[in-house]
Each structure stands twice: as C-alpha cells, then as structure tokens.
C-alpha positions as semicolon CSV with decimal commas, in nm:
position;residue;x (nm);y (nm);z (nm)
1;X;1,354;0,655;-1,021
2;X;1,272;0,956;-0,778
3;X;1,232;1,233;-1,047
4;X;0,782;1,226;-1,044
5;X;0,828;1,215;-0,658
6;X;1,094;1,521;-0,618
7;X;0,885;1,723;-0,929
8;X;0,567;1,656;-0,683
9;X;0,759;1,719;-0,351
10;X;0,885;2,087;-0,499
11;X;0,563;2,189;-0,594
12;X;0,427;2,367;-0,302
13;X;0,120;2,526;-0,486
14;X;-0,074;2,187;-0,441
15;X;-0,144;1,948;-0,075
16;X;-0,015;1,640;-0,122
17;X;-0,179;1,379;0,138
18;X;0,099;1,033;0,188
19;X;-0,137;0,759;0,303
20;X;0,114;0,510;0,423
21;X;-0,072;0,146;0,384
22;X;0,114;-0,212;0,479
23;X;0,113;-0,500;0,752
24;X;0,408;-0,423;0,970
25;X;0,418;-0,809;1,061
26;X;0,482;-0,900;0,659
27;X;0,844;-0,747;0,676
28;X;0,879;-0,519;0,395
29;X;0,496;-0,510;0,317
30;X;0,538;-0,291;0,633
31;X;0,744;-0,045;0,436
32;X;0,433;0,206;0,345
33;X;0,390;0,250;0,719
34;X;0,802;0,291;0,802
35;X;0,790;0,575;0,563
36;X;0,470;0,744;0,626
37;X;0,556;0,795;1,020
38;X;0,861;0,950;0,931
39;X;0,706;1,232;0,690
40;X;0,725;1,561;0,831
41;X;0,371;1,774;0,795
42;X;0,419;2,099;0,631
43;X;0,196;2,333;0,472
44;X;0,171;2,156;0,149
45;X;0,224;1,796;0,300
46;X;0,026;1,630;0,510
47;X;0,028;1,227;0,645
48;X;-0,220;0,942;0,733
49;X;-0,097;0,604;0,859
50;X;-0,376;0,325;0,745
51;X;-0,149;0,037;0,761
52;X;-0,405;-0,237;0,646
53;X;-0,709;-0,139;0,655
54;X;-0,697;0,185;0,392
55;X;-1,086;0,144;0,379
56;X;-1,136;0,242;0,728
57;X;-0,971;0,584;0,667
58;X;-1,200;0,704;0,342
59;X;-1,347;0,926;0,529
60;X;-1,080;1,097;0,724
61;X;-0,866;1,053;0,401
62;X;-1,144;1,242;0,224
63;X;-1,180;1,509;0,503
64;X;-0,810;1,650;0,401
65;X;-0,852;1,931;0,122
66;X;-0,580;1,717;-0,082
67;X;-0,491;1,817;-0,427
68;X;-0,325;1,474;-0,503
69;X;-0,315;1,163;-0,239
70;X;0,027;0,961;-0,280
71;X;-0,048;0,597;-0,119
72;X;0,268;0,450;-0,011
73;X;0,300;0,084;-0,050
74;X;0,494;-0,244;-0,146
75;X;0,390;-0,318;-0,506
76;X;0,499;-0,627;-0,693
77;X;0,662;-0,514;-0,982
78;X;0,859;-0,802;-1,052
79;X;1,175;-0,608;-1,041
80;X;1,476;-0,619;-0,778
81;X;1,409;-0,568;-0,432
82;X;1,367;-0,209;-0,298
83;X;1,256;-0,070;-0,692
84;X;1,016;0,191;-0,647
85;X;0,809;0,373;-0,914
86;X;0,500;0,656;-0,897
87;X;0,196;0,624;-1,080
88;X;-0,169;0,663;-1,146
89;X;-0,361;0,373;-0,889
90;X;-0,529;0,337;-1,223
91;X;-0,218;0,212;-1,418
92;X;-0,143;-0,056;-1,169
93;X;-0,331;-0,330;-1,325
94;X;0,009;-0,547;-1,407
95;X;0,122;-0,555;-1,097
96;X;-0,049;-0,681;-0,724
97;X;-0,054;-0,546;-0,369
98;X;-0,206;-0,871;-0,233
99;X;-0,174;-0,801;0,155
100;X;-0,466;-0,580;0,162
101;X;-0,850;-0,625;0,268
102;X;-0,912;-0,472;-0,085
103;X;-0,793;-0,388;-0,370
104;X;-0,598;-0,017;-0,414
105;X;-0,772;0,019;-0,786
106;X;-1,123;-0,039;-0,625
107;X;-1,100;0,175;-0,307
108;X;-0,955;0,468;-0,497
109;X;-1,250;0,486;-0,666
110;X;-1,380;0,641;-0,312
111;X;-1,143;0,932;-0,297
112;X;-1,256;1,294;-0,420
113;X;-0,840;1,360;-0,485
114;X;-0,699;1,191;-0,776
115;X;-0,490;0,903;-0,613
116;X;-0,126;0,759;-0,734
117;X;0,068;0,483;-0,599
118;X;0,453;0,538;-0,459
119;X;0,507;0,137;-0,448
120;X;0,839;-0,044;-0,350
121;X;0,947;-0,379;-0,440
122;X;0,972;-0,588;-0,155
123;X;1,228;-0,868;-0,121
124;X;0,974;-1,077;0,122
125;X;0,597;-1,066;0,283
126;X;0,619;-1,361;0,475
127;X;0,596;-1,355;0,855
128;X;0,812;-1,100;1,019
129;X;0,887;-0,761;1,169
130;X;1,188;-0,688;0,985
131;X;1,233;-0,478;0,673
132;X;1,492;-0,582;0,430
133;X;1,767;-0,363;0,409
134;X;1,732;-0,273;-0,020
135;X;1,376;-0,193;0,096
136;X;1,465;-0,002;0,380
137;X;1,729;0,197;0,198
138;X;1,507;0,277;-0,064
139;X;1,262;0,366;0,209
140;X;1,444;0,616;0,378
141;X;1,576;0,798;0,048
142;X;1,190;0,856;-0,017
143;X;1,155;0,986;0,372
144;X;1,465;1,194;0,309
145;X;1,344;1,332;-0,032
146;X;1,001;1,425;0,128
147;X;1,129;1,618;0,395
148;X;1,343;1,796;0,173
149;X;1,125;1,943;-0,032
C-alpha cells in the first residue's frame, strides 16, 4: 500500500512538493491537512497546506522548483476506511474528492510539475473536527514514512 510513496520518499535526486488539501471541519476530509503540517522540509521535500481552496495556491504551488507535486487528500475509493493509494491526478476519474471548490483533475491542469494524488479513504465527511481513528492511523504511518526518508 506504501511501496510508490517509500520508492518516491528515498529518491532524493528529485523535490517532491506535499500539497496537503481538505476541510478540517468534515472529519477525516481534514486528513490531507493533519498530514501535511506534520511533514518535515528537507532538501528534497518541501510542504504547502491549501486545505480547501487548492486554487488559491497555483501560484505559490507553481513558484516551488518541484520535480513531482504529491496532493494529499481523502479520495473515495470505495474501499475500507483509512485505504490509501498513489497515483497519477489523471487516473482518478473512478473515484470523487467532492469537498473541494474544484475538481483535482481540472486544477492540475495548472501545475508546471506533473501532479499525483496520495488519497485516503475516509470513514465520514459529515460535520465534525474529529478524524477517525483507521484514517488517522493510516495518516500518521504516511507522516512517519515521509520523515523517514
């Protein structure tokens, strides 16, 4: 499940830019966010926090001499709650992020890195400040793994 992630993470030829994107009051839609303030800046990672307005960062996004931009966010993959998978934004037309101003497929389009999606099942996006805790162990195995590597 974390084997693209850690291959990614160990490369340290290449700047990988985490955008973490969510609405911290839709409980684990929040999760992008929980993990992208915990990431540790290095030489070969670096970190934006968007939470839900991703559209409002292109340019700052775009101002980062990335090599790949990872956007961190709870993906409806119709799988069990805290799944996570890494892929292309481009390959994500089965599956919705529907908690966003627009659409992840659309905006990545205005990115000069090529962009991939690190999405987590969430268990619930109602109402709520509380991250459910297969999503938040999930969550901090990815926040672990990055600041390993």
């Amino acid at each position: 499940m974390f084997s693209p992630l850690k291959e990614l993470i160990s490369d340290r030829s290449c700047l990988k830019l985490f955008v973490g994107v969510g609405n911290v009051l839709r409980n684990d839609d929040g999760v992008g966010v929980y993990i992208s303030k915990r990431i540790i800046e290095r030489d070969h990672i670096s970190v934006v926090t968007a939470e839900v307005s991703i559209e409002n960062y292109i340019g700052k996004i775009n101002a980062i001499p990335a090599d790949l931009l990872i956007i961190i966010d709870s993906v409806f993959f119709g799988k069990e709650p805290g799944y996570c998978c890494m892929k292309p934004v481009d390959r994500l037309l089965d599956f919705t992020t529907n908690t966003h101003n627009i659409s992840l497929q659309r905006i990545s389009e205005l990115f000069t890195a090529p962009a991939w999606i690190l999405g987590i099942q969430p268990a619930s996006v109602k109402f709520g400040e509380h991250i459910s805790p297969s999503v938040m162990k999930t969550a901090d195995m990815i926040v672990n793994l990055i600041n390993a590597g």
